[in-house]
C-alpha positions in Angstrom: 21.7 -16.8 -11.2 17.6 -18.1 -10.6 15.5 -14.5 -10.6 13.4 -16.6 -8.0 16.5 -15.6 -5.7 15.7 -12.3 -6.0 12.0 -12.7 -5.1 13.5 -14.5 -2.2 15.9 -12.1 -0.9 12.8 -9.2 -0.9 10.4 -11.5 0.6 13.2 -12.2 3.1 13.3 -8.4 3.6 9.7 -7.8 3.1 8.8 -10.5 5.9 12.0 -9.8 9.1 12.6 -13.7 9.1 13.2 -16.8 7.0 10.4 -18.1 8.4 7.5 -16.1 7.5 9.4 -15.1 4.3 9.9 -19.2 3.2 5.6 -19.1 4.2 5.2 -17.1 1.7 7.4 -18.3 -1.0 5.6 -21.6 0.0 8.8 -23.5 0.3 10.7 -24.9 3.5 12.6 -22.6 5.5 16.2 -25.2 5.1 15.5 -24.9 1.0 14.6 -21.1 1.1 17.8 -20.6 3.3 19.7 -22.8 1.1 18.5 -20.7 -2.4 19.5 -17.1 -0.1 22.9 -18.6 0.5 23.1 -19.3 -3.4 22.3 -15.6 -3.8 25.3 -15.0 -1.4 27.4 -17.1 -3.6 26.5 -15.4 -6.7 27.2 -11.8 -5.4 30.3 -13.1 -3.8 28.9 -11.2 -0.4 27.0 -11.7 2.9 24.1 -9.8 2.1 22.1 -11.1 5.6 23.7 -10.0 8.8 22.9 -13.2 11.1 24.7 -11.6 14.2 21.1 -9.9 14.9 18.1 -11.4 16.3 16.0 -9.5 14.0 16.9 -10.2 10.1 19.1 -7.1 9.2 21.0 -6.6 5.9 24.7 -6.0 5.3 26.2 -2.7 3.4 26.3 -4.6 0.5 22.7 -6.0 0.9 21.2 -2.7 1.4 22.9 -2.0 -2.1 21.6 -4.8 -3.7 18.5 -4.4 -2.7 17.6 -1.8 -4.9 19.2 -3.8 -8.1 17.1 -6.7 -6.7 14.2 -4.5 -7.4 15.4 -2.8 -10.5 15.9 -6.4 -12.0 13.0 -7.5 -11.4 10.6 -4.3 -12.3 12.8 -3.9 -15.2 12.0 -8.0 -16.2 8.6 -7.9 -15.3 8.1 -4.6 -17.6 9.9 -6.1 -20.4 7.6 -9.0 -20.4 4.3 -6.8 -20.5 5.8 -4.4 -23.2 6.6 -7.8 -25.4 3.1 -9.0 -24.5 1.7 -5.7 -25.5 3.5 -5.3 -28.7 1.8 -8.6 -30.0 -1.7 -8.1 -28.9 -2.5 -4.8 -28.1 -6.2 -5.7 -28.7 -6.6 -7.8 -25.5 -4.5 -5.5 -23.1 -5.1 -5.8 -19.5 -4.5 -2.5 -16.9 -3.3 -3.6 -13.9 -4.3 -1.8 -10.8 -3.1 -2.6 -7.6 -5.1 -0.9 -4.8 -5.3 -0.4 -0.9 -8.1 -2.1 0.6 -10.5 1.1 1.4 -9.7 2.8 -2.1 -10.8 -0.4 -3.5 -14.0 -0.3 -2.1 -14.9 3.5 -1.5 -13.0 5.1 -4.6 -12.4 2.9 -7.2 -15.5 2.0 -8.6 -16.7 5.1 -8.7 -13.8 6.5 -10.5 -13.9 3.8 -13.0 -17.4 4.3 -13.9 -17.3 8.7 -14.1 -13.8 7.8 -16.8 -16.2 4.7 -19.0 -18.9 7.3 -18.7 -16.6 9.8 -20.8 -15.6 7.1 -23.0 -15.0 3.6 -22.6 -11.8 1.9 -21.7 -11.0 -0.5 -24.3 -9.1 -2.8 -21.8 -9.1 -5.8 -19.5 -9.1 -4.1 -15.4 -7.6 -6.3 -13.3 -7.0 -5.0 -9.8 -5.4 -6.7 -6.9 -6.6 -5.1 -3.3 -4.5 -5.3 -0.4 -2.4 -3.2 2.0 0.4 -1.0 1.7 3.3 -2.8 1.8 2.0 -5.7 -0.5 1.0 -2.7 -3.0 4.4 -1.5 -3.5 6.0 -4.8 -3.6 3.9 -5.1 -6.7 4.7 -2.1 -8.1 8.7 -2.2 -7.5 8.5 -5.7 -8.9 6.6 -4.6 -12.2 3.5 -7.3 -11.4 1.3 -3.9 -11.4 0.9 -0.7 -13.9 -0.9 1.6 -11.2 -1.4 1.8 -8.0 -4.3 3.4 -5.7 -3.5 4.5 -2.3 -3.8 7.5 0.1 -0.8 9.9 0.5 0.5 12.4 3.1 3.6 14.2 2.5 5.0 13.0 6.0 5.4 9.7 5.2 7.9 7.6 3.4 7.2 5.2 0.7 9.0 2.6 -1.2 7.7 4.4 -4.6 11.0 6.7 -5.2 12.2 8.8 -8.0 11.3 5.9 -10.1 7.4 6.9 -10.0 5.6 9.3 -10.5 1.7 9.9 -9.6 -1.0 12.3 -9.5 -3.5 13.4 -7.2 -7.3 12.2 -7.7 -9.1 13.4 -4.6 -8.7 14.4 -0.9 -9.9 12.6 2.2 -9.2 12.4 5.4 -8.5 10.5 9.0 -10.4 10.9 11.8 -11.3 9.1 15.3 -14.3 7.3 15.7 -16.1 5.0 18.6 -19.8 3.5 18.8 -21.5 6.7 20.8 -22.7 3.7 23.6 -18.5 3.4 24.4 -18.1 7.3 25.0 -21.3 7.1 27.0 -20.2 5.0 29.0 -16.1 5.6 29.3 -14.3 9.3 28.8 -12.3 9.6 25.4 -8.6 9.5 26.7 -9.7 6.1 28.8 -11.2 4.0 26.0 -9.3 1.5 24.6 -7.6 2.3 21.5 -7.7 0.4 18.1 -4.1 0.4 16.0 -2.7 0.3 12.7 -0.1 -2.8 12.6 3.0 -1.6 10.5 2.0 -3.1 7.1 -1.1 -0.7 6.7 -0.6 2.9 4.5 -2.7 4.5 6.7 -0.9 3.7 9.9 2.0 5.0 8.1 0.5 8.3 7.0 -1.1 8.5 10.6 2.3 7.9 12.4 4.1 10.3 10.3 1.7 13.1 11.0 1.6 12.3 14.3 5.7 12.2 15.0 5.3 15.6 12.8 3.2 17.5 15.8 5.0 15.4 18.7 2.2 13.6 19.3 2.4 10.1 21.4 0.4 7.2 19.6 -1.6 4.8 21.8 1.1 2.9 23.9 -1.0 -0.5 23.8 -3.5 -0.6 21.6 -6.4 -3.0 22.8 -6.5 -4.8 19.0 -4.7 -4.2 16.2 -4.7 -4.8 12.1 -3.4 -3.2 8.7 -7.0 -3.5 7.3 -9.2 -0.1 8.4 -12.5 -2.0 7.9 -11.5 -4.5 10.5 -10.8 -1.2 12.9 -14.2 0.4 11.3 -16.1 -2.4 12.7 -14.8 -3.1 15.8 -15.5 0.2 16.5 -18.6 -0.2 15.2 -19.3 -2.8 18.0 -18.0 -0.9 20.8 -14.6 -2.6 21.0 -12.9 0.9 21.4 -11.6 4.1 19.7 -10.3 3.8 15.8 -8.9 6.5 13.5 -10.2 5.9 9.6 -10.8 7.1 7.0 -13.8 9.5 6.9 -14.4 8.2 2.7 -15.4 4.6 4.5 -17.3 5.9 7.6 -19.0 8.6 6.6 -22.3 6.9 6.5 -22.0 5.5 9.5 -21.3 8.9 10.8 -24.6 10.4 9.1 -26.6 7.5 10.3 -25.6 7.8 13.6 -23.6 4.2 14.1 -20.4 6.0 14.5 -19.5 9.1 16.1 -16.4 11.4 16.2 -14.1 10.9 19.0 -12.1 13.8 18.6 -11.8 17.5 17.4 -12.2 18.3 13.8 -9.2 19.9 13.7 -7.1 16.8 15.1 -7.9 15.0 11.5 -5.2 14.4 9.4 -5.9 14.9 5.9 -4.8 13.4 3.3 -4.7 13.0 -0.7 -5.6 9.8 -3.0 -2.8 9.4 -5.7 -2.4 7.4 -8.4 1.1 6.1 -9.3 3.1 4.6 -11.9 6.5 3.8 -12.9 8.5 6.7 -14.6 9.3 4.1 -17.8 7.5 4.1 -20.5 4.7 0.9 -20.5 2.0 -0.9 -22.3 0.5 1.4 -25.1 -2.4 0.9 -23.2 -1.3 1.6 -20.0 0.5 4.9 -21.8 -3.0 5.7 -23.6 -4.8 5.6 -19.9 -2.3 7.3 -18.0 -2.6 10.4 -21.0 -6.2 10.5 -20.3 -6.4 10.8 -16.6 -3.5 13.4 -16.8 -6.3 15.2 -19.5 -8.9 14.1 -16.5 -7.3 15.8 -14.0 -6.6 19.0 -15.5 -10.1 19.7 -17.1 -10.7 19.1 -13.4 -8.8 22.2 -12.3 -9.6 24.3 -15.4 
């Protein structure tokens, strides 16, 4: 059995269709069929249900989907803990990071914990949205992971992790005040989430939580909430955010709310990690943020 299979079969999951999934892989979609069909083989098992228009798996490939991810977490973590083991001295901590915590949160973060006391690692982080994050955190290729958080919405990150909360912040509508001059609130067009972003996860989940009805057909959407910042920003319509990346535009007047205050949805910042033990470095950081965050609430 080739562990590339594995990658294959969750990008197959990851992506709805051989297609876009053999894209990615960067192979054609007759070879990356051909090495699914091996996988088949080697269970024993249709794991794909081809009957269905959209790609859908079987009872036994909803099964081995979460060994597929165990394996290769459990791999990927064996390699770093060897690594570790043999130079210590040139550890690297591996973040990966939505896009807005990347830019809004992070640095700052980093610089109050080196201001404490320095981190004697290599910081590598890897920004990009949601779904992308927890692909690689199930598959081991990252030791933390920065993202927003609302108890509504589901996450890939199960029992497995574990995380803890580093601030607060919060979504909110906004529009260019020139658009809600000129057009009421409830008849401007509307900027959406597409299903790979966090945030559009967190804000559907709140939403379905209060029976509320999202925007039937958004006028433009994307998972990256900068994109939606700055279209609204030109006056291309109505976007919900995150108040940590708008909030000077809303001071300097760019930006205004287009909503009530109290139709926000708030929302934490977490860090996460994998429940197994990891790198003595990543161990080492992860005991002094815990330490961080208490002193925090002492």
């Amino acid at each position: 059995m080739d562990v590339t299979w594995l990658e294959d079969f969750l990008a197959l999951i990851d992506h709805g269709g051989f297609s876009r999934a053999a894209e990615s892989r960067s192979v054609s979609q007759p070879s990356f069929s051909r090495r699914i069909k091996s996988l088949e083989d080697w269970v024993g098992t249709p794991l794909i249900d081809r009957r269905t228009h959209r790609i859908a798996l079987t009872a036994a490939g909803e099964s081995f989907r979460l060994i597929a991810e165990e394996t290769l977490r459990r791999l990927q973590l064996g390699r770093e803990a060897a690594r570790a083991a043999a130079k210590f001295d040139h550890e690297t901590l591996r973040f990966a990071s939505t896009h807005v915590l990347s830019l809004t949160f992070f640095p700052r973060w980093l610089r109050r914990l080196e201001a404490e006391q320095p981190v004697e690692a290599t910081i590598a982080l890897t920004a990009d949205h949601m779904v992308a994050c927890e692909r690689l955190m199930v598959e081991g290729k990252a030791q933390f992971l920065l993202c927003h958080h609302h108890e509504a919405a589901s996450t890939r990150l199960s029992s497995d992790f574990r995380s803890v909360q580093l601030g607060q912040d919060r979504l909110l509508p906004v529009a260019a005040p020139a658009l809600l001059r000129e057009s009421d609130v409830g008849q401007a067009p509307q900027l959406a989430f597409t299903a790979e972003s966090g945030m559009g996860r967190i804000l559907a989940s709140a939403w379905e939580r209060e029976h509320r009805q999202p925007p039937a057909q958004p006028a433009f959407s994307s998972h990256l909430a900068s994109v939606l910042t700055a279209m609204a920003r030109d006056g291309r319509g109505i976007a919900w955010t995150a108040l940590s990346l708008v909030q000077e535009d809303l001071d300097e007047g760019r930006l205004v709310r287009a909503g009530a205050e109290e139709e926000d949805v708030e929302i934490e910042i977490r860090l996460w990690r994998p429940r197994a033990r990891q790198s003595m470095a990543a161990e080492s950081f992860w005991s002094r943020i815990l330490a961080s965050t208490r002193e925090a609430h002492d």
